[in-house]
ZATORLUM-282987 format. One record per atom (N, C-alpha, C): x, y, z; residue in one letter. Coordinates in steps of 0.02 Angstrom, whole numbers, plus 32768, in hexadecimal, padded with zeros to 4 digits. Last residue first. Layout:
! ZATORLUM-282987
XYZa;...
***
This chain:
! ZATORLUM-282987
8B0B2C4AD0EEx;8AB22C2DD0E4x;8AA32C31D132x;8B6A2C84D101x;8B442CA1D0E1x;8AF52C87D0D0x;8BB32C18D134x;8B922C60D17Ax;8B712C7BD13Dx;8BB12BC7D0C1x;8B9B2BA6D108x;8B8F2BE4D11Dx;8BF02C18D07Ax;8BC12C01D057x;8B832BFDD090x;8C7C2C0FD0C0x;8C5D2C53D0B6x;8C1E2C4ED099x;8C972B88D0D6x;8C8B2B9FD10Bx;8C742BE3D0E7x;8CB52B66D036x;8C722B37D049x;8C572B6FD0B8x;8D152BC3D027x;8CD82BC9D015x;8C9E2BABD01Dx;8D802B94D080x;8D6E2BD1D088x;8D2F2BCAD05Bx;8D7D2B18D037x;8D6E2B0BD07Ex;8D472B62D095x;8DC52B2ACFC3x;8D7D2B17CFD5x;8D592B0FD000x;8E552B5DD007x;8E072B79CFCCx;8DB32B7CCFC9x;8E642AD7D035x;8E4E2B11D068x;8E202B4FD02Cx;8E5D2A94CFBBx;8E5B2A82D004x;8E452ABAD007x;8EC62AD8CF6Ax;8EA02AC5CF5Ex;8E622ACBCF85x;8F492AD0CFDBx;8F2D2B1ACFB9x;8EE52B15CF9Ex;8F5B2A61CFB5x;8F442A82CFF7x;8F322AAECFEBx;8F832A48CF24x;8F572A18CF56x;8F362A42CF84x;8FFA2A89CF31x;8FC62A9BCF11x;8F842A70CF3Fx;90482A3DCF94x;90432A9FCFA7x;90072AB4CF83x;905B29CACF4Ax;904229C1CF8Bx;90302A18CF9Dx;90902A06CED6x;906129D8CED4x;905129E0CF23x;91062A29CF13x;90E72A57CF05x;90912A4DCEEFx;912929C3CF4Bx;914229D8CF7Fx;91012A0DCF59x;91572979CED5x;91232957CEF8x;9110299ACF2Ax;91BC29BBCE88x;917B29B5CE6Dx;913E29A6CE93x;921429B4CF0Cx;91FF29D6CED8x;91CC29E8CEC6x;922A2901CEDEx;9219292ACF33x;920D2966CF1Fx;926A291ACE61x;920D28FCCE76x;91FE2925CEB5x;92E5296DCE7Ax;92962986CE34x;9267296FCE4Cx;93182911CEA8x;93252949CED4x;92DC2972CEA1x;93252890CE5Dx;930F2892CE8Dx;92F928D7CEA9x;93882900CE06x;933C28C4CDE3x;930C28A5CE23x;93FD290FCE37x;93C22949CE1Dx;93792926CE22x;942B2899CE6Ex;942528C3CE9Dx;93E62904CE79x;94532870CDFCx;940F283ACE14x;93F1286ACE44x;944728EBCD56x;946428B3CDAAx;9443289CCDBFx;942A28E9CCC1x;941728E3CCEFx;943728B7CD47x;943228B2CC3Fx;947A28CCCC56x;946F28CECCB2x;93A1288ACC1Cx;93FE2856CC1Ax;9421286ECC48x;938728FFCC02x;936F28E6CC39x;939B28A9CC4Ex;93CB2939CB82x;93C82963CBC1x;93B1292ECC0Ax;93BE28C5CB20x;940428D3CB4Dx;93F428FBCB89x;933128D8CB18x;9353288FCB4Ax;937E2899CB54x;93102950CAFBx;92EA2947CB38x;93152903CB53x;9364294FCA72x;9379297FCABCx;93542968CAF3x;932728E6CA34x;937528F0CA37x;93882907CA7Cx;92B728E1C9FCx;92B828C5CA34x;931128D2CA5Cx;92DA2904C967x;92A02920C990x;92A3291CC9D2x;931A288DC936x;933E28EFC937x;930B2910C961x;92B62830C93Bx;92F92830C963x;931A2871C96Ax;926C2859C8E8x;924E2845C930x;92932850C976x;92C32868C870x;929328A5C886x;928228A1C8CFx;92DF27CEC846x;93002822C868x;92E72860C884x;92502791C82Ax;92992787C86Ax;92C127BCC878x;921227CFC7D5x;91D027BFC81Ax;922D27A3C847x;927B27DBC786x;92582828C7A5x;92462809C7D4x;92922771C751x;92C4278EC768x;92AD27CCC7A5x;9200274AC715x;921C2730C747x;92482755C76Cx;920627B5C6A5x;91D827B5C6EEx;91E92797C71Dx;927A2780C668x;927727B5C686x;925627CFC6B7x;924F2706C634x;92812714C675x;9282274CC67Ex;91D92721C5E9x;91DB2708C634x;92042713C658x;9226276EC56Dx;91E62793C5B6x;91F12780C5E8x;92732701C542x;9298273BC577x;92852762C59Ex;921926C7C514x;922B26A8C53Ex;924926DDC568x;91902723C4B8x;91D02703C49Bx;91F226EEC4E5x;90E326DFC494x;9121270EC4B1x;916F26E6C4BCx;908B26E2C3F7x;90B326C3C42Ax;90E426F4C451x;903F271CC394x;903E2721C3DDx;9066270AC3FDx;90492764C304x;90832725C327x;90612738C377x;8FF527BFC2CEx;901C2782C292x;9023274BC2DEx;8F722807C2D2x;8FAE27EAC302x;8FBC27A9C2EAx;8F392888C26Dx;8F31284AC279x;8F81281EC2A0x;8EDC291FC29Ex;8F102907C284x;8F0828B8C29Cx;8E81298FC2DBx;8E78296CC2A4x;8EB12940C27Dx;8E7229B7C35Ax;8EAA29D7C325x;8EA529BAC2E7x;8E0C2960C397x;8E032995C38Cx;8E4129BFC365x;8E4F28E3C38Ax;8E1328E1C35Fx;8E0C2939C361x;8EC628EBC3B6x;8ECE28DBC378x;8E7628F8C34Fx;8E9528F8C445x;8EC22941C438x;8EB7293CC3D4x;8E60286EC465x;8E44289EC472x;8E4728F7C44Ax;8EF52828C44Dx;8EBC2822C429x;8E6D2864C42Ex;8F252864C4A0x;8F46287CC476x;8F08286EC43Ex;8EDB2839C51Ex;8EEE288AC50Ax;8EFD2881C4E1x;8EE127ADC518x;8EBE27D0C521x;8EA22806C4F6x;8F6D27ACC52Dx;8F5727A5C4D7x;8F322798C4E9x;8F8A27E4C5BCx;8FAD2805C57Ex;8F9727FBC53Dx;8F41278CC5F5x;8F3827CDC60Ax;8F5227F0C5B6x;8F982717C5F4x;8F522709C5E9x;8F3B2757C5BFx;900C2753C61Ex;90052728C5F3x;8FD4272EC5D0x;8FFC2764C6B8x;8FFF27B7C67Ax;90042785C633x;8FBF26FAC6E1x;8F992724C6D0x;8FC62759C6A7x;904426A8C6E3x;90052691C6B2x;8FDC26BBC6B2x;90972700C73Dx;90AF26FBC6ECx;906626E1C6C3x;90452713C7AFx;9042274BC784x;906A2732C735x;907126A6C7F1x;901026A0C7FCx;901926E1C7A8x;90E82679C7EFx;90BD2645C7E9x;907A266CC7CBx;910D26E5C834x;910F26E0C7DBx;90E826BBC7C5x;90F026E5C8B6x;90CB271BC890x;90CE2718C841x;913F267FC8F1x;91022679C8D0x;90D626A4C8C4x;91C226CAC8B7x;91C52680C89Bx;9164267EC8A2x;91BB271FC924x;91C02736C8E6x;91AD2700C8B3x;91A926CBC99Fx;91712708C9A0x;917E2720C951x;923526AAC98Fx;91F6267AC99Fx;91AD2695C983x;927A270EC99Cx;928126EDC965x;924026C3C945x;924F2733CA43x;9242275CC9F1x;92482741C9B1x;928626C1CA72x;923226D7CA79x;923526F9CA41x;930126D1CA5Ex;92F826A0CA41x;92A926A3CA4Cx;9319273DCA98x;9329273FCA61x;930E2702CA37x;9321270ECB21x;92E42743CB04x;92E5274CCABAx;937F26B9CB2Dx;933526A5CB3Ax;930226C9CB12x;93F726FACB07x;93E026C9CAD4x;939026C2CADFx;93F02746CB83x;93E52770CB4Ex;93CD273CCB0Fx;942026EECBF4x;93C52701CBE3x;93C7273ACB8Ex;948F26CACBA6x;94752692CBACx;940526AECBAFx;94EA2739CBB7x;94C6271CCB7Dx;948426E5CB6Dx;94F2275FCC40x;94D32792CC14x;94AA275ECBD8x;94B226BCCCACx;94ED26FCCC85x;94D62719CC5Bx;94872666CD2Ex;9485267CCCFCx;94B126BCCCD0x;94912664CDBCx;94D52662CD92x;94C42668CD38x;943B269CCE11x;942B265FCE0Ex;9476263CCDE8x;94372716CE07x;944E270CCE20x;945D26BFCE38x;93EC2706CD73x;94282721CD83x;945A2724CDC9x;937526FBCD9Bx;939D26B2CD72x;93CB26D3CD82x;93422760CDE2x;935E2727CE05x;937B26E9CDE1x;934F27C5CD82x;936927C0CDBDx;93842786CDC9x;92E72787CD37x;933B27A2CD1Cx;934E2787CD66x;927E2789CD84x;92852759CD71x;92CC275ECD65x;92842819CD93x;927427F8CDD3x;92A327A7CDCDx;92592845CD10x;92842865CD31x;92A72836CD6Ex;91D8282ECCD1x;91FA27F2CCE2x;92412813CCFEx;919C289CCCB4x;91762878CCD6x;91B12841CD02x;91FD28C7CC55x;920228EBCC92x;91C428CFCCB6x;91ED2875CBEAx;92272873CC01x;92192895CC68x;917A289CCBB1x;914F284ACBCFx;91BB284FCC07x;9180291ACB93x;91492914CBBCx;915028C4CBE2x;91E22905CB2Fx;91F12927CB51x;91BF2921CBA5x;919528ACCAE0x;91DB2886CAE9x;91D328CFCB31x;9134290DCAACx;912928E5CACEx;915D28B7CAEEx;91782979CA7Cx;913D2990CABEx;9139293CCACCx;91BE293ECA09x;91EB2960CA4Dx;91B12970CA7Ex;9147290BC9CAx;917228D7C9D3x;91A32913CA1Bx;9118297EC99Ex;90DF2969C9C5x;910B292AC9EBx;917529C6C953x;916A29DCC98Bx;914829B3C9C3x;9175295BC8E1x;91C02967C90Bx;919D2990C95Ex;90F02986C8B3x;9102294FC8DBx;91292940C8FFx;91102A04C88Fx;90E429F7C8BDx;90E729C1C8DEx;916E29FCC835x;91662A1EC857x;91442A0FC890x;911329A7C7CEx;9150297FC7C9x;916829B3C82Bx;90BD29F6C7AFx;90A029BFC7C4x;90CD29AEC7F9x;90E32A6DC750x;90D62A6CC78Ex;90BD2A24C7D3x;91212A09C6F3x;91552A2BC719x;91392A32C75Fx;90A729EFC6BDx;90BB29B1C6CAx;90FC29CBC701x;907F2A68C693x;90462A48C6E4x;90872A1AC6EEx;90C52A88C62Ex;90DD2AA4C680x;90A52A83C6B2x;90D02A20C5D9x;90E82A1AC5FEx;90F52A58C634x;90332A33C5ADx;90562A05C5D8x;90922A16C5F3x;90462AD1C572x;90322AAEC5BDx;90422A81C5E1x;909E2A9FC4F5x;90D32AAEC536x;908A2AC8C569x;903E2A49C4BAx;90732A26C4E5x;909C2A46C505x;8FD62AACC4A1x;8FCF2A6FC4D9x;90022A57C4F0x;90422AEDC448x;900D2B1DC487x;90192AEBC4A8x;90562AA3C3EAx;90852AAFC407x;90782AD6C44Ex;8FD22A8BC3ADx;8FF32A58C3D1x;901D2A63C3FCx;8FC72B18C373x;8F8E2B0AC3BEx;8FA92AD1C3DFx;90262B01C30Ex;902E2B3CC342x;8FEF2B3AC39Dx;8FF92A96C2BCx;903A2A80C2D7x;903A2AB9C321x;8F732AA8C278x;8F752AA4C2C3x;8FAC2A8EC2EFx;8FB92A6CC1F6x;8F9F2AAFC212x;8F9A2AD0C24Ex;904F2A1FC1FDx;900829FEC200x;8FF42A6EC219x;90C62A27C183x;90BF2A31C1C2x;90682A3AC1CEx;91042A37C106x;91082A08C130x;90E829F9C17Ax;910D2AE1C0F1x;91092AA8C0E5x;91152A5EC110x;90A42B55C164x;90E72B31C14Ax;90E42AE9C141x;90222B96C0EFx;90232B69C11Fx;90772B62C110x;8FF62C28C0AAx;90112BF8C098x;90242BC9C0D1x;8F602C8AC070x;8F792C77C0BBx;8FB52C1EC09Bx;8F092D19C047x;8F4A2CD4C02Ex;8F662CC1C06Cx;8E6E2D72C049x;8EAD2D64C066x;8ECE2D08C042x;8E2F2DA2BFD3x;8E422DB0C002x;8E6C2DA3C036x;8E252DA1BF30x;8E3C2D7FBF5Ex;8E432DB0BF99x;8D902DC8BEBEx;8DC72DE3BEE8x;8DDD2DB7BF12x;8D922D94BE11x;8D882D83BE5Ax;8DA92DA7BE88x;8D972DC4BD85x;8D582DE9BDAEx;8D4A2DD1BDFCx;8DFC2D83BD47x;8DBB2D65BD42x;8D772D95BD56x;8E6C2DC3BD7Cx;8E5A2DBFBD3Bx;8E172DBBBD21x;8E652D7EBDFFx;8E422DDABDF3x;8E572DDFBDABx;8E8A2D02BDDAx;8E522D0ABDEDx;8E452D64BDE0x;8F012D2CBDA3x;8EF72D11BD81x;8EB22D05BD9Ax;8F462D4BBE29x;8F4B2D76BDECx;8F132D5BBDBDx;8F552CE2BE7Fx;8F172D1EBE8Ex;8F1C2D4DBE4Dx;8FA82C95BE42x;8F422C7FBE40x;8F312CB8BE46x;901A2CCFBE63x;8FEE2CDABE24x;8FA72CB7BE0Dx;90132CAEBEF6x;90132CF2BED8x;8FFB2CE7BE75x;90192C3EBEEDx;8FE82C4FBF06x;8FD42C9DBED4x;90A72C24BEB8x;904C2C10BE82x;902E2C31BEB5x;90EC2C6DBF15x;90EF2C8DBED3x;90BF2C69BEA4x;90D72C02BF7Ex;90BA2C5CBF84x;90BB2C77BF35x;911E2BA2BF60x;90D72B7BBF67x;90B32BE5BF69x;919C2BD7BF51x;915B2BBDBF17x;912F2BB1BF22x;91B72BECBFD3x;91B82C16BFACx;91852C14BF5Ex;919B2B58C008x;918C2B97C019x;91722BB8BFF3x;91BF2AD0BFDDx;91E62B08BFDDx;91A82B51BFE2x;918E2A51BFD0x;919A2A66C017x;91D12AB7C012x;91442A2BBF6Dx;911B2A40BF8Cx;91532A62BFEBx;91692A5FBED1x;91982A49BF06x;915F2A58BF35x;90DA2A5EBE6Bx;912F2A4DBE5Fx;91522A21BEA5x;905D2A55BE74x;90832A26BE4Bx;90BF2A21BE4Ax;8FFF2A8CBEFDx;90452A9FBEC7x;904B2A57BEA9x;8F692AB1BF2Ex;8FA52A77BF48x;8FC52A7CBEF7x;8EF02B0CBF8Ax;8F082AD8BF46x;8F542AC8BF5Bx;8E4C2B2BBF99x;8E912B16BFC8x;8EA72AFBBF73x;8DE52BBEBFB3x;8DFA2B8CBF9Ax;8E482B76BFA8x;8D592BF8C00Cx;8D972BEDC00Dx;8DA32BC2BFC7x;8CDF2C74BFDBx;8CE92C34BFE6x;8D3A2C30BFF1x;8C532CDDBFE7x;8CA82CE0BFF9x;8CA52C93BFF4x;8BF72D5CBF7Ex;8BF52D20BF99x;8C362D17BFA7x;8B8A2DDEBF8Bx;8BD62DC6BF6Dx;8BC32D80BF98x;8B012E30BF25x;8B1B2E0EBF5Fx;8B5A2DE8BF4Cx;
***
């Protein structure tokens, strides 16, 4: 019966040149099948570099495409909603506008909701991806087996998240407030009556629907 074991060893000379750290390997294995050992496989690690450097590099480019796709999703969920809460308030435009209000003046308004809406989304998300992040890393360390010299995060993260939870809201919201901004008082009024007109057509339609079925129910009983 054969028996297999590994063995690890570590050079005396230059430990970050490669080439030597392969040319002892290579003559251990000479010098073992001297002995009567067969080697089977030589596996040389790149120097300097933690083993599980190639599964690290896996996890972190996931992160960052959830963190891409995240980043995506939210821009969207920010234009459905700026877009949704704008064309509710169509009515409202209108009438500041005819009131003398001016392009800029409601465009600052809405702009200044989004900033608002960005400012306290950081609040709540910089201390959790914080928290969240050396967590995970601690979590990621024990299973890769490596030790996390420096946790601290370096300052330029934050502003960057910051920068994002503000630009992003604002590049997001761009087209639904200029498009509805631009808006005449004559359109913006002329849209509700409109909206209502069809609201009131649905309604009825409704109505009588039910009417036809509560009377076909009725001669049927």
């Amino acid at each position: 019966s054969y028996s297999s074991c590994e063995i690890l060893i570590t050079v005396s000379g230059d430990r970050t040149d490669k080439i030597y750290i392969e040319s002892v390997a290579k003559d251990l294995n000479h010098t073992l099948n001297d002995y009567g050992y067969t080697v089977s496989h030589i596996s040389v690690p790149t120097p300097g570099e933690h083993p599980n450097t190639a599964q690290m590099k896996s996890i972190l480019l996931l992160f960052r495409i959830f963190g891409t796709l995240s980043l995506l999703l939210s821009a969207m969920l920010v234009f459905s909603m700026i877009s949704a809460i704008i064309k509710e308030q169509r009515k409202q435009i209108a009438i500041m506008k005819s009131m003398g209000a001016t392009f800029h003046q409601v465009t600052k308004m809405y702009y200044l909701f989004v900033i608002i809406l960005g400012m306290v989304s950081s609040i709540i998300a910089v201390p959790t991806a914080t928290f969240m992040s050396k967590s995970l890393s601690d979590f990621t360390a024990s299973i890769l087996v490596f030790t996390i010299c420096d946790r601290s995060i370096p300052l330029s993260a934050y502003f960057i998240q910051i920068a994002i939870a503000l630009f992003i809201p604002v590049l997001a919201s761009t087209f639904p407030i200029l498009n509805s901004c631009r808006m005449s008082v004559n359109k913006g009024l002329h849209d509700i009556e409109k909206s209502k007109r069809r609201f009131k057509r649905y309604f009825i339609e409704i109505l009588l629907s039910k009417l036809t079925l509560h009377s076909a129910g009725f001669s049927m009983g």
